[in-house]
Backbone as a ProteinNet text record, in pm:
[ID]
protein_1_A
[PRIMARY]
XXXXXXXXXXXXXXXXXXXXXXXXXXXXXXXXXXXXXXXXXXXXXXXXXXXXXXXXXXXXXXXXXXXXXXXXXXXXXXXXXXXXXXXXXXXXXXXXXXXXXXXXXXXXXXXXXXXXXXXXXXXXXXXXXXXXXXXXXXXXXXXXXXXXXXXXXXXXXXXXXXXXXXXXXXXXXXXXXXXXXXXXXXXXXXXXXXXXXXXXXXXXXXXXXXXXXXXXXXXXXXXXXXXXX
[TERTIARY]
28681.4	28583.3	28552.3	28551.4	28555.6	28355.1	28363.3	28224.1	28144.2	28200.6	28113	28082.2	28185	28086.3	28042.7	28052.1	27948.4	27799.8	27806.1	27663.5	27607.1	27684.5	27617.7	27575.1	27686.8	27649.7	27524.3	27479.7	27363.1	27237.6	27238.1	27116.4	26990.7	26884.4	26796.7	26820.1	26800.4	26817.7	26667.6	26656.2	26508.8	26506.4	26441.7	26416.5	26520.4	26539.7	26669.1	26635.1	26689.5	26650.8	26738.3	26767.3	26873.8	26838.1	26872.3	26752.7	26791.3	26688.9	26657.8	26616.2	26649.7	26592.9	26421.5	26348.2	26230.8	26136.1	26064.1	25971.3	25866.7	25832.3	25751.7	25634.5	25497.6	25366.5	25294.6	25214.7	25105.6	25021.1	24998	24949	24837.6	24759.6	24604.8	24584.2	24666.9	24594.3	24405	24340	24293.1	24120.2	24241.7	24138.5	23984.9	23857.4	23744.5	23765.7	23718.7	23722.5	23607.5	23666.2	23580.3	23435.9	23308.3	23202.2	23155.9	23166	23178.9	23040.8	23030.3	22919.1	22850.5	22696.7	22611.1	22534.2	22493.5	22382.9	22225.3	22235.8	22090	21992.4	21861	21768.2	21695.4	21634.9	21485.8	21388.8	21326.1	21225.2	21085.8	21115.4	21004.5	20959	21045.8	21032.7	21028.3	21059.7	21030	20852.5	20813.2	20670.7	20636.6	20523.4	20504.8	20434.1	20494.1	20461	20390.1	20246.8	20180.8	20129.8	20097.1	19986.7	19936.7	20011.9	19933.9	19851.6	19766.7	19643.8	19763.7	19839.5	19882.2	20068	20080.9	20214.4	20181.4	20274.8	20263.2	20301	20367.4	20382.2	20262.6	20277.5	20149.1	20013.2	20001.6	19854.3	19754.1	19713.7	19637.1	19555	19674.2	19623.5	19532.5	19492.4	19459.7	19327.6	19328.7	19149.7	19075.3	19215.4	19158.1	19180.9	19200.1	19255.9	19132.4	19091.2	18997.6	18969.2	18834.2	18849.2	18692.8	18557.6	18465	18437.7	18275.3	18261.2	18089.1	18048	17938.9	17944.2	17839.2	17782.7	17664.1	17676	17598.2	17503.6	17449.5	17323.8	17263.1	17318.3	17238.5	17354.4	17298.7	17390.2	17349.1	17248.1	17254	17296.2	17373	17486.5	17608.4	17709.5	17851.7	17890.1	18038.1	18143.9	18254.3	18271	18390.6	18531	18520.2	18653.9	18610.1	18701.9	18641.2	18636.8	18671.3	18716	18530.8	18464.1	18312.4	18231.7	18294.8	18202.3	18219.6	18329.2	18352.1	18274.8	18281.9	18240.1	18073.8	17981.8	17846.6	17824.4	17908.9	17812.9	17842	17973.9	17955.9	17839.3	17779.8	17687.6	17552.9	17552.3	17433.8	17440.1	17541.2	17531	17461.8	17530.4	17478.3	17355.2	17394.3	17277.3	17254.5	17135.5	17129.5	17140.1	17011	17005	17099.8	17226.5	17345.1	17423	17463.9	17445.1	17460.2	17340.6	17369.9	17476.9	17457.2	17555.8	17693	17751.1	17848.7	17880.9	17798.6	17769.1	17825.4	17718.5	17740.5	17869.9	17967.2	18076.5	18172.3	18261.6	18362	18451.7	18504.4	18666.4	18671.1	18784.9	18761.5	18817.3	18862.9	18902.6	18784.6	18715.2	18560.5	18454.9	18491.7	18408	18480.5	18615.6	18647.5	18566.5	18540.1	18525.9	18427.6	18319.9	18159.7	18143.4	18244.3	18220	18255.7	18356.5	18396.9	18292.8	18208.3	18105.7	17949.9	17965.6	17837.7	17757.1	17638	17579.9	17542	17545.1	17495	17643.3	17772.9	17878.8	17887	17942.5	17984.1	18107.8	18196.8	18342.6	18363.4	18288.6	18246.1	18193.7	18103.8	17979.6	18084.6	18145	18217.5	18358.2	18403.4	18535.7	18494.7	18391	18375.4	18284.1	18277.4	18199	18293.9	18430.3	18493.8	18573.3	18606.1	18724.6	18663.1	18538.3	18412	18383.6	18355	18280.9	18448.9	18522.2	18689.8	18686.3	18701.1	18724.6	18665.6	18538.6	18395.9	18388.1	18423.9	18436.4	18609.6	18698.7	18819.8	18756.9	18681.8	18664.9	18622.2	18476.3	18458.1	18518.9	18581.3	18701.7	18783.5	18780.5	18899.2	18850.9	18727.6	18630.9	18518	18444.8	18360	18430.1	18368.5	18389.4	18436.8	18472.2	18551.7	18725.3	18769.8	18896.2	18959.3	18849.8	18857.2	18968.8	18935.6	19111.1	19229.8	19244.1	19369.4	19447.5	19338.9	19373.7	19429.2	19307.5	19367.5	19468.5	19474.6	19667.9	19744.1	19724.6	19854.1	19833.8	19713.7	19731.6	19791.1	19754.5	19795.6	19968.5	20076.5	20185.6	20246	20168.9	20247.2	20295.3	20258.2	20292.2	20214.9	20277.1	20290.9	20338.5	20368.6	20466.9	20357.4	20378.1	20325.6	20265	20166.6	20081.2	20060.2	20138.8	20131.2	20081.4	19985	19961.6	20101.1	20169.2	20264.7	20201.2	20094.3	20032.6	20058.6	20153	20218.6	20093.5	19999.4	19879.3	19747.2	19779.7	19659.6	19731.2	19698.6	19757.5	19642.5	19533.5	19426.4	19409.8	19474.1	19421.9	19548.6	19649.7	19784.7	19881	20021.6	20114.1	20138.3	20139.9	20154.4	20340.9	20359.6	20489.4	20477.1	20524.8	20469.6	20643.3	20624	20711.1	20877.7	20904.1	21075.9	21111.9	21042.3	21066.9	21012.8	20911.5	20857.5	20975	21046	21200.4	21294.6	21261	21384.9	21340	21203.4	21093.3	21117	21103.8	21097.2	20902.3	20884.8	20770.3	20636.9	20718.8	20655.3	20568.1	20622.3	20572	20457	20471.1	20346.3	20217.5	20144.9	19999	19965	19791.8	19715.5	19748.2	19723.2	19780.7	19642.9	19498.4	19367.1	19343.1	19410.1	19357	19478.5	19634.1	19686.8	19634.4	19561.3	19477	19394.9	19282.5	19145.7	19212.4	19305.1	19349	19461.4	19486.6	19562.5	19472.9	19326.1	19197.4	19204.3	19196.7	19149	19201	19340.9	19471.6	19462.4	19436.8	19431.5	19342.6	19244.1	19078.1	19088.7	19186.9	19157	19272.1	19396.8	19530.5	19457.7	19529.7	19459.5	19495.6	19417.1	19414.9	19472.1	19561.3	19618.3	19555.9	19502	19427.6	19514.3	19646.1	19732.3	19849.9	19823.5	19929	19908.4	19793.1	19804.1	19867.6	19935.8	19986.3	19887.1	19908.7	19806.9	19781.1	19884.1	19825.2	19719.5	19716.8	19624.1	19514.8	19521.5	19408	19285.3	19380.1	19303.3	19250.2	19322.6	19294.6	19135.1	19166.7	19039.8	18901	18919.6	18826.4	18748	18822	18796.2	18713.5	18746.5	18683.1	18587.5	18482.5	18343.2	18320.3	18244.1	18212.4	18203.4	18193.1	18119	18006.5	17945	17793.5	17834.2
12406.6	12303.9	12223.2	12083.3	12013.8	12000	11960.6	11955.1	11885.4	11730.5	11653.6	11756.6	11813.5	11829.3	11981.1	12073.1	12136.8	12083.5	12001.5	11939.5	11865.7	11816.7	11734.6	11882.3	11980.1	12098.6	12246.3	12201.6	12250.2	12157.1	12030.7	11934.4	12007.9	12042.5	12043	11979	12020.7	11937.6	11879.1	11712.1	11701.1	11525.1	11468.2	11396.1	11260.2	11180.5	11104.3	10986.1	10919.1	10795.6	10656.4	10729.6	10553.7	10492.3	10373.5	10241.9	10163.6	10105.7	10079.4	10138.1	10291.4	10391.2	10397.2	10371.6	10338.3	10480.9	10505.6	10601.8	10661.2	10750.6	10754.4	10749.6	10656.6	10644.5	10761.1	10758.1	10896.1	10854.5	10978.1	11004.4	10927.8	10820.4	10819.2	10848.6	10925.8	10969.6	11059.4	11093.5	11163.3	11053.7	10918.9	10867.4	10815.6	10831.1	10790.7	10675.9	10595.3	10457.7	10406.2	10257.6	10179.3	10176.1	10185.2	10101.7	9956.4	9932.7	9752.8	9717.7	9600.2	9578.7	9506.9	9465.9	9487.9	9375.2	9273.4	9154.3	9134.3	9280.1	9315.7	9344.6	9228.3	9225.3	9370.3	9473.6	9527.7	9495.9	9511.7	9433.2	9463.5	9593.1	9621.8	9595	9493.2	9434.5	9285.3	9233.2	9095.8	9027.9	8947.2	8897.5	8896.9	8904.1	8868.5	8738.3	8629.3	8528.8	8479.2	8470.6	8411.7	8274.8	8248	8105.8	8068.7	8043.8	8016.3	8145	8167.8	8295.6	8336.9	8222.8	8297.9	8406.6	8363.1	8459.8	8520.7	8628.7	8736.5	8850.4	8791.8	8954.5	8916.3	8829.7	8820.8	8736.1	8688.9	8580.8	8637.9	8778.1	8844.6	8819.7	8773.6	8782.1	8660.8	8553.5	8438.9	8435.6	8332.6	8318.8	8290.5	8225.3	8148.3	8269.5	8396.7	8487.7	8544.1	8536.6	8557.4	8683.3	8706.1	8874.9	8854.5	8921.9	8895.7	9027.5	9008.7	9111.2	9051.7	9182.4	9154.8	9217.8	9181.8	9198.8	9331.8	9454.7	9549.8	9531	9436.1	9410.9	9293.7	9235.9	9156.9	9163.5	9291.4	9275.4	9170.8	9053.8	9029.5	8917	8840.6	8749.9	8810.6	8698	8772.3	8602.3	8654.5	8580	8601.2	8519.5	8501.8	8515.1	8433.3	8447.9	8452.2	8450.5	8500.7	8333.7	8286.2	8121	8090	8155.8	8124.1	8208.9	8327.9	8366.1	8302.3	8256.6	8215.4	8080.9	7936.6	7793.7	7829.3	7942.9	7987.8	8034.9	8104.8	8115.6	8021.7	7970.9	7825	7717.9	7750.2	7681.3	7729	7836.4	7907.6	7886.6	7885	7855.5	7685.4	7604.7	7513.8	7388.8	7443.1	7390.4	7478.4	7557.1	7717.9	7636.4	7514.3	7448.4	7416.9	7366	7385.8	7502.9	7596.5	7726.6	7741.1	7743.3	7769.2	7676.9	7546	7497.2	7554.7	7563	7627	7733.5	7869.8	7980.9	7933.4	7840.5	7803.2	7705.4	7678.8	7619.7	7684.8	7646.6	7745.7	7759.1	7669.9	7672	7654.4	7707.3	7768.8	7633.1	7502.3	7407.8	7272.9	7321.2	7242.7	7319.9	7448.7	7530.4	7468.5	7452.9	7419.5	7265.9	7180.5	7056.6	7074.9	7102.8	7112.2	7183.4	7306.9	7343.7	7249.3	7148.7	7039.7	6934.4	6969.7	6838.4	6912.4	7019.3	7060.1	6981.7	6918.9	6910.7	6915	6895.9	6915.8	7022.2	6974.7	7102.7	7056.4	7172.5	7115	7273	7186.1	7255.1	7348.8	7356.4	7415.6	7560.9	7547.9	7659.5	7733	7679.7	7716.2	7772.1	7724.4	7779.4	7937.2	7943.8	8058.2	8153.5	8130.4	8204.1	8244.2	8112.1	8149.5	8253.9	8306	8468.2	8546.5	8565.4	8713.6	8655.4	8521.5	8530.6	8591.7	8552.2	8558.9	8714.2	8787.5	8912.6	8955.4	8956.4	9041.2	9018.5	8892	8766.6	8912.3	8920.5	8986.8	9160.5	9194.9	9331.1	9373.2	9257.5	9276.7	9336.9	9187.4	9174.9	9335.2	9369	9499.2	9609.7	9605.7	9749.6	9730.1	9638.3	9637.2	9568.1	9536.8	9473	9579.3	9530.6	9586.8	9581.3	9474.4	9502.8	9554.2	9620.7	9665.7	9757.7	9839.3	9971.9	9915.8	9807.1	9787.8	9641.6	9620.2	9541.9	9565.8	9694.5	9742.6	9804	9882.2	9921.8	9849.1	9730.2	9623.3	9596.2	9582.1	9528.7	9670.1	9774.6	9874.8	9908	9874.6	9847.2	9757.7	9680.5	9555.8	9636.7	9795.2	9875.3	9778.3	9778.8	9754.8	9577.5	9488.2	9378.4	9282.1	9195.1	9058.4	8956.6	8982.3	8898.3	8719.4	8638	8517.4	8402.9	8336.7	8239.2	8137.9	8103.2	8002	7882.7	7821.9	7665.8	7608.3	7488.7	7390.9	7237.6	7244.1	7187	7191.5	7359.8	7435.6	7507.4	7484.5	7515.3	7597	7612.7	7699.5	7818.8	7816.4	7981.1	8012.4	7923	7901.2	7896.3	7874.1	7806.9	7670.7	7632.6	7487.5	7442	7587.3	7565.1	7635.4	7599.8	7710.7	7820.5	7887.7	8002.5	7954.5	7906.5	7876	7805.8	7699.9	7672.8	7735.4	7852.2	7926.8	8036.3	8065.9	8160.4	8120.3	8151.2	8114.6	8008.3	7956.3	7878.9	7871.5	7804.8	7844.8	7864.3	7993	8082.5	7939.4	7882.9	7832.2	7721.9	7669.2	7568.2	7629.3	7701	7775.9	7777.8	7759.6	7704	7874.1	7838.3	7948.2	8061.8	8072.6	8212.8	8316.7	8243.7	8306.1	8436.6	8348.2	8421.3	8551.4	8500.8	8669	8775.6	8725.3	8833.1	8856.7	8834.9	8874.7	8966.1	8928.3	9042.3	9184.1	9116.2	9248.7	9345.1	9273.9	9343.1	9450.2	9382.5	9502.6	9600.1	9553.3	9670.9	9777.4	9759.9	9827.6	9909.2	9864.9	9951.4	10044.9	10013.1	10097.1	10138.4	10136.2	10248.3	10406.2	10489.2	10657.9	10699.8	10730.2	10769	10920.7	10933.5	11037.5	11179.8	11239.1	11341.8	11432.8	11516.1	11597.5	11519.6	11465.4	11401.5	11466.6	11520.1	11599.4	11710.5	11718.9	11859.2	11974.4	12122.1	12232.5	12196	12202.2	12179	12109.3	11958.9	11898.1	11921.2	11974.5	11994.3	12135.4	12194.2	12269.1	12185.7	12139.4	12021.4	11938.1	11918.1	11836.5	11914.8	12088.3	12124.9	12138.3	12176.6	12233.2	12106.1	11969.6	11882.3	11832.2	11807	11773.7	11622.2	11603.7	11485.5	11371	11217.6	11141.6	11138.6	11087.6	11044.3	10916.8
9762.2	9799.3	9674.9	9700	9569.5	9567.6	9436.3	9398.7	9540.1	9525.9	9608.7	9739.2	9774.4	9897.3	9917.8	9752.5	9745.1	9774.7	9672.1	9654.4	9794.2	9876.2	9989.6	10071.4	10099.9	10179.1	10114.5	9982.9	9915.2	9948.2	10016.4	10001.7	10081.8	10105.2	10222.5	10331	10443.9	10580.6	10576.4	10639.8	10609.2	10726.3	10724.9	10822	10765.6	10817.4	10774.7	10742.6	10648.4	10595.9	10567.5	10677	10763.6	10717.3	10684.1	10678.7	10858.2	10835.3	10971.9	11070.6	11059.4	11164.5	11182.6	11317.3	11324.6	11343.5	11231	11208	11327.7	11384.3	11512	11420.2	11552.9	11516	11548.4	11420.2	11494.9	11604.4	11706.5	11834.9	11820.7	11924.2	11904.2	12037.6	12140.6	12221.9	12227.8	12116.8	12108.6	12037.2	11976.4	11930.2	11985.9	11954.8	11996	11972.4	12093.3	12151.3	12051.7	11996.7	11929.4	11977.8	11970.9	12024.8	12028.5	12116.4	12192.9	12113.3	12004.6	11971.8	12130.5	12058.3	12141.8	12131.8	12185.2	12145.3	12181.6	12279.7	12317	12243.3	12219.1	12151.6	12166.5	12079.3	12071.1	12079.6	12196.2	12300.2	12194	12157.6	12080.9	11984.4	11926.8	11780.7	11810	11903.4	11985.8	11976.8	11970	11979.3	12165.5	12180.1	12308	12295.4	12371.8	12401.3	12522.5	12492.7	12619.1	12606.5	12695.7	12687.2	12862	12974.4	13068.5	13115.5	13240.7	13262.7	13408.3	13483.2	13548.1	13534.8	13409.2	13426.9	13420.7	13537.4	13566.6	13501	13373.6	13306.4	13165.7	13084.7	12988.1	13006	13138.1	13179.3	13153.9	13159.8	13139.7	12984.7	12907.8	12771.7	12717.7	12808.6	12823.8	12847.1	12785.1	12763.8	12863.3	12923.9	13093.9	13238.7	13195.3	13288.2	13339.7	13486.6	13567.1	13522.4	13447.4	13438.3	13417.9	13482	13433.6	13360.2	13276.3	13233.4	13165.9	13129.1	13095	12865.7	12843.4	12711.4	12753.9	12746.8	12725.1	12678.1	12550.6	12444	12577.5	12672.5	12791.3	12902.3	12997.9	13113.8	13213.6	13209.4	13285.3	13308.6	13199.3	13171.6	13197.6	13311.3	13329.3	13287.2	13214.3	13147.9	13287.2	13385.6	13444	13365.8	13248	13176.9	13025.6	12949.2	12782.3	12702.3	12770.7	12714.7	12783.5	12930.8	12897.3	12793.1	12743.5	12633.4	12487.7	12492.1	12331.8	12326.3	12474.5	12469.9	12485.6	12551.3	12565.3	12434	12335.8	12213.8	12101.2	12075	12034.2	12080.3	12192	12188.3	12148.5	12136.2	12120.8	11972.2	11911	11731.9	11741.5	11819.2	11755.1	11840.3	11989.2	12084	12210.7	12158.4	12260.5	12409.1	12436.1	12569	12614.8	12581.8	12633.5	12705.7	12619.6	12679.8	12864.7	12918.7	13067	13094.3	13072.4	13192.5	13132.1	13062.7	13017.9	13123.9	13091.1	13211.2	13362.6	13417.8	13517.6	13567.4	13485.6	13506.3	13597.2	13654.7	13787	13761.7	13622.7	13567.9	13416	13396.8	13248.9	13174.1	13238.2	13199.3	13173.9	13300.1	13255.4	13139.2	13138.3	13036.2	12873.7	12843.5	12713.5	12704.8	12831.3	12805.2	12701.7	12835.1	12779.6	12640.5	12575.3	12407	12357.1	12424.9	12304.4	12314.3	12341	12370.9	12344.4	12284	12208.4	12130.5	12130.6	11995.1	11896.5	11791.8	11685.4	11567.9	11696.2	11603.5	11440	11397.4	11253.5	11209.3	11220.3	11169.6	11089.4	10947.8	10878.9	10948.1	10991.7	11031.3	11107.5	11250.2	11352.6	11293.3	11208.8	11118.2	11107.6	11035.8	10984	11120.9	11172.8	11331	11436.4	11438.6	11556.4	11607.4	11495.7	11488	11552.4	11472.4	11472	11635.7	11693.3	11832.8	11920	11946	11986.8	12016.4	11875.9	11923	11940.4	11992.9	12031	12190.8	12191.5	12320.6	12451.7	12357	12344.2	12409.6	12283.1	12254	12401.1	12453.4	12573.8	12719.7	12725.2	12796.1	12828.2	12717.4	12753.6	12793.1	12761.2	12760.7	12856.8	12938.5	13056.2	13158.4	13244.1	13394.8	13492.1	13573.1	13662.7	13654.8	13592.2	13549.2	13421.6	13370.5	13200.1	13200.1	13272.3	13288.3	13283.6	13382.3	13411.4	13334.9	13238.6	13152.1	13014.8	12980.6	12856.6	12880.2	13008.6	13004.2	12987.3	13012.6	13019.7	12846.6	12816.6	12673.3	12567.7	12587	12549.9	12549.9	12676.8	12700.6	12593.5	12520.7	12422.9	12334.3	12294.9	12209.8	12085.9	11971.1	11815.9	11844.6	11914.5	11917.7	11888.2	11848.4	11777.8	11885.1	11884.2	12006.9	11959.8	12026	11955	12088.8	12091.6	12199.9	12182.5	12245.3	12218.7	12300	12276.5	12320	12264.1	12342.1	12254.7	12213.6	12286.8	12218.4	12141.1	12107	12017.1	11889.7	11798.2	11688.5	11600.1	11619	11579.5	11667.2	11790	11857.5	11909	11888.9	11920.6	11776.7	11836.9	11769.4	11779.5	11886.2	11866	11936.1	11933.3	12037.4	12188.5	12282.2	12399.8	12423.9	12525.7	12496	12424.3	12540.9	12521.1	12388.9	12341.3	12201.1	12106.4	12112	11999.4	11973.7	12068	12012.2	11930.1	11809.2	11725.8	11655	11658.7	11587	11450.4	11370.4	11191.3	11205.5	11182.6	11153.4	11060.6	10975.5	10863.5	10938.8	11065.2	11141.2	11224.8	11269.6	11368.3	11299.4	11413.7	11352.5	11309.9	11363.6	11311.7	11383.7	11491.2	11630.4	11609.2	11602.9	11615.1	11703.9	11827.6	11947.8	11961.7	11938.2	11854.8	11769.1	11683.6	11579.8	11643.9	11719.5	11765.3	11857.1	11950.7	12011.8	11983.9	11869	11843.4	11708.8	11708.9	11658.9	11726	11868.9	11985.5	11992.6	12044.3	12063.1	11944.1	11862.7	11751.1	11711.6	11773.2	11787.7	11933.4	12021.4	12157.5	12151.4	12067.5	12050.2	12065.8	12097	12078	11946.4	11864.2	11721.4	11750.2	11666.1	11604.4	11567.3	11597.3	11495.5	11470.8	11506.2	11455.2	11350.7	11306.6	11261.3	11105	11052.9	10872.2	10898.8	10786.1	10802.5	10774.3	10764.6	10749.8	10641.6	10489.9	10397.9	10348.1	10442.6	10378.1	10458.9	10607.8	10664.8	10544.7	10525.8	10451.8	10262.9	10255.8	10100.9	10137.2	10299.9	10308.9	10326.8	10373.1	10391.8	10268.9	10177.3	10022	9962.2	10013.2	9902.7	9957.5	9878.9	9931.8	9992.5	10126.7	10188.5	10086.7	10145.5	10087.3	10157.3	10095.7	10173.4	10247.7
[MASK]
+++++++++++++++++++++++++++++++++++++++++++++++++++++++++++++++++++++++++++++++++++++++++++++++++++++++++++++++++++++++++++++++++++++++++++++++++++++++++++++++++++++++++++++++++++++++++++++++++++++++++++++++++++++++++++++++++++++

């Protein structure tokens, strides 16, 4: 046996390297299927956008939303809607005799007239009054009447989400855009959104507070250290 084909009949037997011969692909029978991205917003991180009293999923949140209720410190004044408690003590700041007819108004559209037609207003004074009357006006609202339960559930449902009036002609208790163009809004343009804060005062005051949430350790850290006064 001549060398050469010692040496070819000593080689390893081993997979062949034709050229051209086409390599098999590994199996992906087995492979986990891509996940299909997804364009579905998180509702929960979304703002809720209200502004008219009758939509039916946020009207409620409206100043103009039929809900009466009374003031405990004088039950015997009822606020049909919170838009008559906020235009009745705007007047009471600046012309008490005004006041009733306000009260006695039937629509919450003749009630804004008559606050805008108070006497003696001054911008100044009312700047600094109108928040504090709003969410007290608000606080009400959620916590007496007869529809107080079934309001704060609904307001309670907003979870944590960003309560924004989208009125495209109020830019102090509003944005100043109404729903469909406040999506996707540049933020920097939106007015004040008053009547969002006063109410998400509330939500925030009638959430159910936590009390298990320390751990033992510190429950016991807190027993050990002395009150404040």
């Amino acid at each position: 046996m001549s060398v050469r084909t010692r040496a070819a009949a000593s080689r390893p037997k081993g997979p062949s390297n034709i050229a051209g011969q086409k390599r098999s692909k590994p199996s992906t029978a087995h492979a986990a299927p891509a996940s299909a991205p997804t364009d579905t917003p998180d509702l929960a991180s979304e703002p809720v956008f209200f502004w008219r009293p009758e939509d039916p999923e946020f009207g409620f949140l409206s100043q103009w939303h039929p809900s009466p209720f009374s003031d405990p410190s004088d039950p015997s004044i009822v606020y049909n809607t919170a838009e008559h408690y906020m235009m009745y003590h705007k007047a009471k700041l600046f012309d008490p005799p005004s006041a009733p007819e306000i009260l006695a108004a039937t629509s919450p559209s003749e009630v804004r007239s008559l606050g805008r037609l108070v006497p003696n207003y001054d911008d100044a004074v009312w700047a600094k009054n109108r928040l504090r009357i709003v969410t007290e006006g608000s606080r009400l609202k959620f916590t007496t009447g007869p529809e107080a339960e079934r309001l704060r559930a609904l307001l309670l449902a907003t979870g944590d989400r960003e309560l924004v009036e989208a009125s495209p002609s109020d830019r102090i208790w509003g944005i100043g855009f109404n729903p469909e163009k406040a999506v996707g809004s540049d933020r920097k343009k939106w007015g004040m959104n008053l009547l969002g804060q006063a109410l998400t005062t509330v939500r925030r005051e009638l959430q159910p507070k936590d009390e298990d949430s320390g751990s033992a350790s510190d429950s016991d850290a807190s027993a050990e250290a002395p009150e404040h006064p």
